[in-house]
ZAMARGU-4260 file (C-alpha; in steps of 0.2 Angstrom, whole numbers, plus 5000, padded with zeros to 4 digits):
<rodrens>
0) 4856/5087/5028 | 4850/5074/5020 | 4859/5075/5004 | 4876/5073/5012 | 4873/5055/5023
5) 4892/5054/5027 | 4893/5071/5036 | 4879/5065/5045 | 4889/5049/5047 | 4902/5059/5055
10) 4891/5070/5065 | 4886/5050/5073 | 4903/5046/5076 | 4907/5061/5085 | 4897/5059/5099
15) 4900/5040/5101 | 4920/5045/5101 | 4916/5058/5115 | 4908/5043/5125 | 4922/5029/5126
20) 4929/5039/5138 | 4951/5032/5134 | 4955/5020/5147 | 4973/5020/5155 | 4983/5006/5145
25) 4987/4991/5159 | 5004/4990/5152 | 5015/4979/5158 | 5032/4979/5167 | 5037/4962/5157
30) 5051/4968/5146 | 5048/4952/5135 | 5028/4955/5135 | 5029/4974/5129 | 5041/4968/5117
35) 5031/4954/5110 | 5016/4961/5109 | 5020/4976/5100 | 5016/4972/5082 | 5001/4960/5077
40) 4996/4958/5059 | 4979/4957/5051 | 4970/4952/5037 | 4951/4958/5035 | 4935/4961/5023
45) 4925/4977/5021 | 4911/4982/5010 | 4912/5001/5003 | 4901/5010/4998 | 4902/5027/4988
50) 4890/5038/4986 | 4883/5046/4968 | 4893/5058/4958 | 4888/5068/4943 | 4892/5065/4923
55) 4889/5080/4914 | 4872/5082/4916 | 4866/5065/4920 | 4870/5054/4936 | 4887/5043/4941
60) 4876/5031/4951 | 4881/5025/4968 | 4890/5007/4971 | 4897/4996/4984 | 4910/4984/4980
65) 4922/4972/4991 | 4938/4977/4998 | 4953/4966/5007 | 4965/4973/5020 | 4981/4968/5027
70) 4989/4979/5041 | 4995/4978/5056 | 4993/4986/5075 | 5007/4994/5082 | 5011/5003/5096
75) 5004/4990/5107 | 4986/4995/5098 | 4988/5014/5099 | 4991/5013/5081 | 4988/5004/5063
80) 4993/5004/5046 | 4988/4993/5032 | 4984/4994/5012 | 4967/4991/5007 | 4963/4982/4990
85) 4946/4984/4980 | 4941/4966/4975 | 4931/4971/4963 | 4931/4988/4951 | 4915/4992/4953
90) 4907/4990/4936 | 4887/4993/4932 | 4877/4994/4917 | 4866/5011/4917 | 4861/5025/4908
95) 4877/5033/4905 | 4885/5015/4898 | 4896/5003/4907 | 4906/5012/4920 | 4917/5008/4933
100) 4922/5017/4949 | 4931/5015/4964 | 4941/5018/4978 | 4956/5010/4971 | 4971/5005/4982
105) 4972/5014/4998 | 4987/5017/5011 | 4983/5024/5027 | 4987/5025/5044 | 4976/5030/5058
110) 4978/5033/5078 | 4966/5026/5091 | 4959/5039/5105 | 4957/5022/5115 | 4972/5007/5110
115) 4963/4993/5100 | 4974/4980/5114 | 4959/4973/5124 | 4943/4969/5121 | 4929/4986/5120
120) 4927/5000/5107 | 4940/5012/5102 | 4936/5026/5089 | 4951/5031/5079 | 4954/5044/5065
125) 4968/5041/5053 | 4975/5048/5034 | 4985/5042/5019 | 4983/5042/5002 | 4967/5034/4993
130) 4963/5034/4974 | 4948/5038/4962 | 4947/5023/4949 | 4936/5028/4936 | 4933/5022/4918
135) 4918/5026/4908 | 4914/5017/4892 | 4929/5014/4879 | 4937/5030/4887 | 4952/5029/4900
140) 4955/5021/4919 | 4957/5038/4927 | 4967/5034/4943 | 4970/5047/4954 | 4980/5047/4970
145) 4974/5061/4981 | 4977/5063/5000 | 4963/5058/5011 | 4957/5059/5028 | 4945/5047/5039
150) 4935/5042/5055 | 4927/5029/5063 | 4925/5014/5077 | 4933/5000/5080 | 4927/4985/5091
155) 4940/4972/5098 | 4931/4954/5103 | 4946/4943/5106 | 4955/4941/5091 | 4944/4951/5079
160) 4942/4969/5076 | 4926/4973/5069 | 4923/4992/5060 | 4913/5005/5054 | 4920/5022/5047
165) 4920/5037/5033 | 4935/5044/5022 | 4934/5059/5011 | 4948/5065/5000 | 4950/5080/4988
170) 4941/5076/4971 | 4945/5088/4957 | 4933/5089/4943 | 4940/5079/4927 | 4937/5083/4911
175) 4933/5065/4903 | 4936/5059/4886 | 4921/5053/4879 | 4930/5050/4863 | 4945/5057/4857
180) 4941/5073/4853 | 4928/5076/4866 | 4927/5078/4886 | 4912/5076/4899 | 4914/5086/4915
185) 4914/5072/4928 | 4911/5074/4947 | 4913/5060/4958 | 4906/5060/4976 | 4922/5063/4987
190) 4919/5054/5002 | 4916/5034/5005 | 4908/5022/5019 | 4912/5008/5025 | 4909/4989/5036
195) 4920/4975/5039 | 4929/4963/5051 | 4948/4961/5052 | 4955/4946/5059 | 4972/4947/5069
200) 4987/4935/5070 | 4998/4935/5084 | 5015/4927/5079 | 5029/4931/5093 | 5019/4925/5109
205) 5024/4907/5110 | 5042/4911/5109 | 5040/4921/5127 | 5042/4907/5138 | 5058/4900/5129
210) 5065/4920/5131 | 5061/4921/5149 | 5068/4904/5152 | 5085/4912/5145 | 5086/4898/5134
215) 5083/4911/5117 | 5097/4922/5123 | 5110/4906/5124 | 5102/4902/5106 | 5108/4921/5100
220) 5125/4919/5109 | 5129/4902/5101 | 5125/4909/5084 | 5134/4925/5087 | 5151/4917/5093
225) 5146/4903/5077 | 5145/4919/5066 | 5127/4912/5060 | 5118/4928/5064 | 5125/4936/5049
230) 5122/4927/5032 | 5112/4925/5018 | 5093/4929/5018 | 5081/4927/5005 | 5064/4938/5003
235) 5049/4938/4994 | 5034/4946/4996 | 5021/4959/4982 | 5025/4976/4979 | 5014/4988/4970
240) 5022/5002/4958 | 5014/5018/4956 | 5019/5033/4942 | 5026/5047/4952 | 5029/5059/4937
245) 5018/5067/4927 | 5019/5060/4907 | 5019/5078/4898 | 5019/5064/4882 | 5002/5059/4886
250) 4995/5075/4891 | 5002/5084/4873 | 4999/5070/4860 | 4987/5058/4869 | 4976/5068/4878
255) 4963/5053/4878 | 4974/5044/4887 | 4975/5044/4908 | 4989/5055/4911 | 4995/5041/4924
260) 4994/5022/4921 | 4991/5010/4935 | 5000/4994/4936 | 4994/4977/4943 | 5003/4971/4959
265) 5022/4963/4954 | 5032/4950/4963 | 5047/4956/4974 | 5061/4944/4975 | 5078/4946/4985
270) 5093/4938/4989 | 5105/4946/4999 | 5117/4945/5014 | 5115/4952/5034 | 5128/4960/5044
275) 5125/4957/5063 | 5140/4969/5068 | 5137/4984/5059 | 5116/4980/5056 | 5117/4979/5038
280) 5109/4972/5026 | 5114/4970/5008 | 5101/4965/4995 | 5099/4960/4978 | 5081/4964/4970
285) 5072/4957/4956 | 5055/4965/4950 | 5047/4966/4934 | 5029/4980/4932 | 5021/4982/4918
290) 5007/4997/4914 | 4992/4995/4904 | 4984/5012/4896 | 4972/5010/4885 | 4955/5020/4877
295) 4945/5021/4861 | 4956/5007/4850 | 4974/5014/4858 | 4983/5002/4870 | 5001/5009/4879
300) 5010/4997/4889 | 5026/5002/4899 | 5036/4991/4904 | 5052/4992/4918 | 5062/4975/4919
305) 5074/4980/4935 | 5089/4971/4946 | 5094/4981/4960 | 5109/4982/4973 | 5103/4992/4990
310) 5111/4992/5004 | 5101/5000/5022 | 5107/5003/5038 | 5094/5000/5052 | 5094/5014/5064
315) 5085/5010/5079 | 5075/4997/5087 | 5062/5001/5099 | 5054/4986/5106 | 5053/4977/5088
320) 5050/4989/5075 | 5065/4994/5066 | 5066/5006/5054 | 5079/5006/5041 | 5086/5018/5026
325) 5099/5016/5012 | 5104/5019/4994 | 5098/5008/4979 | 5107/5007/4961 | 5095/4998/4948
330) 5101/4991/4933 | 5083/4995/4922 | 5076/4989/4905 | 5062/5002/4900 | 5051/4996/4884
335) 5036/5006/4877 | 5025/4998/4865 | 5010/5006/4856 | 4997/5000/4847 | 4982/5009/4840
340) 4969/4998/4827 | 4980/4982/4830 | 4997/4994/4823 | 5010/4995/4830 | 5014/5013/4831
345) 5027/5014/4844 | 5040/5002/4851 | 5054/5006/4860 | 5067/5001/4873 | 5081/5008/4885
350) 5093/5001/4898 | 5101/5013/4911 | 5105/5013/4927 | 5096/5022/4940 | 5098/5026/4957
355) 5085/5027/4971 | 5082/5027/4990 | 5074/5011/4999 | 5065/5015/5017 | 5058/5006/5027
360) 5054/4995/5043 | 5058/4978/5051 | 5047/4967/5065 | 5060/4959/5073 | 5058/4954/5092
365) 5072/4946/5092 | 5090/4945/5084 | 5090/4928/5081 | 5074/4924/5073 | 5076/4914/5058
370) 5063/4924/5047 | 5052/4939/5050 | 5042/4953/5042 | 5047/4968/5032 | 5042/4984/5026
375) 5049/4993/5012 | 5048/5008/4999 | 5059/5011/4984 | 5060/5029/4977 | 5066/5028/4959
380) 5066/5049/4953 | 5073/5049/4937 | 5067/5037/4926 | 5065/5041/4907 | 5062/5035/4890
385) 5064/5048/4877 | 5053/5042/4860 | 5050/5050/4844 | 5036/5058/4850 | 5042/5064/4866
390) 5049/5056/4882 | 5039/5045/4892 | 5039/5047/4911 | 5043/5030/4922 | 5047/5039/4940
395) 5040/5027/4953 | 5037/5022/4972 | 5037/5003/4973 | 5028/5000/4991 | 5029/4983/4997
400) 5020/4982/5013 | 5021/4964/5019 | 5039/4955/5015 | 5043/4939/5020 | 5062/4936/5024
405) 5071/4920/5030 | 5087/4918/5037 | 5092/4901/5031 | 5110/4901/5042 | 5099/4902/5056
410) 5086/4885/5054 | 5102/4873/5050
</rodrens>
């Protein structure tokens, strides 16, 4: 038992979970209340911590590292979901060379047996997908999305959640490239700890009383019969694009290479028009991701350059959260440029258009707020750049969690 200290983790959680005995929720019979208080956002810090793994025959040493969150309750605290960032990659000095090794961008969602809405302990578990991030030496960032799972405890004092809890995800064995024409058999530890606090931010309650005084609802009247609630909005917030194709390029004639690249976070800009009548909205996105590979003197960048018209239709709203779906057409630049030794070995470029699907939700209490929060996905599946040495995969999910979007008409 004592080599595996996160199933003993969980073996402490268990119990503790079984204790907090779920207390009835004391919701309320104010309409505005349940509808306000659905949604509130947070920002947090962790420290993770992940045990060692296994480099051939010598030791892939264990390491904690820094980690920033930003998420949101839902469901009036029976439910949360938030990305997670590593704030540092996780680099050491030791017998095996530098290496670096984290748990690289996670997205999850996880369920509370008790809802995180007062103050007291709530044990949760939850899912999503997490990441190995992994590089040894000159050799490849390794960056591997896998499926993951996760348990733990939450502690709610006012307005800040404090956290313990364990994750474990499927870790295949990899065959590493300690140069390019050998491998190491590497086995990273599969599960992860973690401590941290989360601060929350409530944004809706001091528009309560002005609802309940009626004086909100002759605000969305008046701008309805002015025509104000539909107009221009403006967005902006960070998306992060992930490969979701494999490159059969890289795997054939780059073998050293990561199979998948992984891109730094990218700017998501939008201008666009909303439709009260119909609940519309029409958007025109601007985002630019570029894609560093890079091992043993051979740097691949992949570059997509994209304007997009999407249109979504939002489908429902259930006190504030609105989910929305609709077809995207992207107008793309897609540029590959190789370089091994200094040399440019490779460069070229393609424009096409390319459809794709954006999905999402909206926090919106009310109709007539001039800005709120949004959450969006865009699909892109066909997304290719043949070369001379094959074609090079640029399929991608663009996942912007947090948007900010302002409804200028409205503020006038």
């Amino acid at each position: 038992m004592a080599r595996f200290p996160c199933f003993r983790f969980a073996l402490l959680l268990a119990p503790l979970a079984a204790a907090v005995t779920p207390v009835p929720a004391q919701d309320t019979t104010d309409v505005v209340a349940q509808r306000l208080r659905f949604a509130e956002t947070f920002l947090g810090l962790d420290a993770t911590s992940v045990p060692a793994g296994r480099v051939g025959t010598a030791s892939l040493p264990a390491r904690t590292f820094p980690r920033f969150t930003i998420g949101g309750l839902h469901f009036w605290g029976h439910a949360d979901f938030a990305v997670v960032f590593p704030l540092t990659s996780g680099a050491r000095d030791t017998e095996i060379g530098r290496n670096a090794l984290s748990t690289g961008v996670e997205t999850r969602g996880r369920w509370y047996l008790r809802p995180a809405r007062t103050d007291g302990l709530s044990p949760f578990l939850g899912g999503g997908l997490g990441a190995l991030d992994l590089r040894i030496g000159d050799g490849p960032r390794e960056y591997r999305m896998q499926p993951m799972v996760q348990a733990g405890l939450v502690w709610r004092h006012k307005g800040t959640l404090f956290e313990a809890g364990w994750s474990a995800r499927r870790v295949p064995g990899i065959a590493y490239p300690t140069s390019r024409e050998h491998t190491v058999a590497v086995s990273p530890s599969a599960h992860a700890l973690w401590i941290g606090a989360h601060r929350l931010f409530e944004t809706t309650a001091a528009i309560a009383p002005v609802i309940r005084s009626g004086e909100w609802g002759e605000r969305e009247r008046r701008l309805r019969e002015a025509g104000r609630l539909s107009g221009p909005t403006i967005a902006i917030g960070l998306s992060s694009p992930i490969l979701t194709g494999s490159s059969a390029r890289n795997r054939d004639s780059r073998p050293w290479l990561a199979e998948r690249a992984r891109a730094s976070a990218m700017l998501d800009l939008g201008l666009g028009w909303y439709l009260d009548g119909p609940d519309v909205q029409l958007n025109a996105a601007w985002r630019s991701a570029r894609f560093d590979n890079e091992a043993f003197g051979f740097h691949q960048r992949m570059q997509r350059h994209s304007v997009a018209l999407e249109g979504f239709a939002f489908l429902a709203d259930y006190h504030g959260f609105v989910p929305f779906i609709g077809p995207v057409l992207s107008l793309d630049r897609l540029v590959l440029r190789e370089d091994d030794g200094g040399t440019r070995v490779t460069d070229v470029s393609r424009d096409l258009l390319a459809p794709g699907v954006i999905f999402g939700w909206d926090i919106r209490p009310t109709r007539a707020g001039d800005w709120l929060l949004r959450t969006n996905l865009r699909w892109f599946p066909r997304l290719r750049l043949p070369g001379p040495s094959g074609t090079q995969t640029f399929d991608q999910l663009e996942f912007n969690f947090i948007q900010f979007v302002w409804y200028p008409g409205r503020s006038l």
